[in-house]
N, C-alpha and C positions, 0 to 999 in steps of 0.2 A: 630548523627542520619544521619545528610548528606555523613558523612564519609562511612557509613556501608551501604547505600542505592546505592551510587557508587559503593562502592566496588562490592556490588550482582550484579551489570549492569555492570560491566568490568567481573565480573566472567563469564556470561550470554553469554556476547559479544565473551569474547574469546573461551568459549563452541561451538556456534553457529558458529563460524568464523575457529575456526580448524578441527570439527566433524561436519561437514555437515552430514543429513541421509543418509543412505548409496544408496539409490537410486542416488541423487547426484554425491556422492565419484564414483559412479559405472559408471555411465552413461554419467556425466559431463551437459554440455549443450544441448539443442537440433538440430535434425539439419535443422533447420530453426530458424532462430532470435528467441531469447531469452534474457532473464535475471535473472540466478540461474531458468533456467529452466521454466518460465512464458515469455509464448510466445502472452498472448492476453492485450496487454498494449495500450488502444483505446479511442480515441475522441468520443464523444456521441453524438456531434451534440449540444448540448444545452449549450446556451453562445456560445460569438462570442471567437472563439480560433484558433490557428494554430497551425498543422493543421484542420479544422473544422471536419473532420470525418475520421475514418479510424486506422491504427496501428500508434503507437508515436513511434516507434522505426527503429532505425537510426545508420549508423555505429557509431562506439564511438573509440578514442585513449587512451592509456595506457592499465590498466590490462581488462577493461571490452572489449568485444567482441563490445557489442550491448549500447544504453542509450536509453531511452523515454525519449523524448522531446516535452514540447507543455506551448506555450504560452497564459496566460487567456488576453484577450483584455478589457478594459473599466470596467466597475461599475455596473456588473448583474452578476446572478447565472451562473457561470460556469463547467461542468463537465469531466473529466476523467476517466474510468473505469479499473480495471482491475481483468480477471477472476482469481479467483484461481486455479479451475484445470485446464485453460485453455478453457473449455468450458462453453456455456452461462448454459447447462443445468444442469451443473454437479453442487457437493458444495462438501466442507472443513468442517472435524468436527475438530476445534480448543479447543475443551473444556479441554483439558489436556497442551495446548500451554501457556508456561508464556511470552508472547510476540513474538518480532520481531525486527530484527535489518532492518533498511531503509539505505540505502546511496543514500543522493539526492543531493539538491541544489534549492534555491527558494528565490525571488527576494522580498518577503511577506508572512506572515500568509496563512495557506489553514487548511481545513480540512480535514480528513479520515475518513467517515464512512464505516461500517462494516455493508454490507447489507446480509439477510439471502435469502434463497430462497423463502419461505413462504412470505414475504416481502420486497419485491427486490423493488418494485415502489414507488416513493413518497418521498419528501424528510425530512420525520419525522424519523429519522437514529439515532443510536447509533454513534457517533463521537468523537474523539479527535483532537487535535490540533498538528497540524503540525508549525514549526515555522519556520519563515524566517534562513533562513542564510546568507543574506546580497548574495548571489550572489558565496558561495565559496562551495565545493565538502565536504560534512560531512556524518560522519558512528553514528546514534543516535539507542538506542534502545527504543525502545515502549511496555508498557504492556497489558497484555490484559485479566489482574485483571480488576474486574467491576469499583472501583475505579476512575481507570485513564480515565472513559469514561463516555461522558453526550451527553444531543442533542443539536442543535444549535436552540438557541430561536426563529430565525425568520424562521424557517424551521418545527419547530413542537416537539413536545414531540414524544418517539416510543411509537409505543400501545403494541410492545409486550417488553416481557423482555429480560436484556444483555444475558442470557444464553440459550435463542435459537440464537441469532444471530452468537455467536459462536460457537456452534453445528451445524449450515444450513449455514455455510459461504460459500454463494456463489462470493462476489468481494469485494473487498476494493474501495471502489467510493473517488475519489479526486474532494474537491468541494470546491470553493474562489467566492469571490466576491469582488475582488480589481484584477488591471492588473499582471500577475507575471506572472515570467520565470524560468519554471520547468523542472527539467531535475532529470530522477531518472538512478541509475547505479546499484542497488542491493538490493536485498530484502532477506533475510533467516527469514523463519519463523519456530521459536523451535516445535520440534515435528509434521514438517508435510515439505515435498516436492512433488510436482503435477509432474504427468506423462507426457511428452510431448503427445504432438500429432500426 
């Protein structure tokens, strides 16, 4: 079972990683900072972080152009945002999307909810877990089957259901409540790439 659940997530990964959608292939990056094309990767303000507000992204060496960068400080809710189309107003319909490949790095546990437009505020979120990688650069995919996603107990139950939030996906919100150091390099998400700006 473990065997053949791998295999679907390498088959995914190498889908996702060789066939970009062709907006991507066409267009490539945008031309202001980016990452596979998501230009709005930002500090919230809420929770003590570096930097405390503003874009996370930062030149980066090797294949990535660009990285978001941002450090959670101390033992309270922390937040990171980032739009999917790039705009606050815009949204992502994901409902046809079997996940998402991440390339990060994190010093600790975090989580990713998946906030809708209809319900962008509040931090009773559909979420998954993100997991440490001790500090080193990893390519993980993520699904985004109802399955693999619950809310965080001390944050609230959603009121509404998985399947508007991936239909109204307006940001993927990064939210910890331990110190860590995050750094993302690439995000492809199957069945869907945002227009620049």
């Amino acid at each position: 079972m473990r065997k053949s659940l791998i295999a679907a997530a390498t088959v995914l990964a190498v889908s996702l990683g060789a066939s970009p959608a062709p907006a991507a292939a066409a267009h490539g990056e945008c031309a202001t900072p980016s990452i596979n094309r998501y230009q709005q990767w930002l500090a919230s303000g809420e929770g003590t972080t570096v930097p405390a507000t503003g874009s996370l992204l930062v030149p980066a060496r090797g294949h990535s152009k660009y990285a978001a960068r941002i450090s959670f400080l101390g033992t309270e809710w922390h937040v990171a945002v980032l739009w999917l189309a790039n705009r606050f107003e815009a949204q992502a319909d994901l409902s046809r999307s079997a996940g998402f490949l991440l390339t990060y790095s994190a010093t600790d546990d975090l989580y990713l909810q998946l906030r809708p437009a209809s319900h962008w505020s509040g931090g009773a979120q559909w979420a998954t877990r993100i997991p440490s990688t001790h500090g080193r650069t990893v390519t993980r995919f993520f699904s985004l089957r109802p399955h693999a996603w619950t809310s965080v107990p001390e944050l609230g139950t959603p009121a509404h259901p998985f399947a508007v939030a991936r239909a109204e996906a307006r940001g993927f919100v990064f939210v910890g409540k331990t110190a860590n150091d995050i750094e993302f390099r690439g995000l492809r998400i199957d069945r869907y790439t945002p227009s620049c700006l």
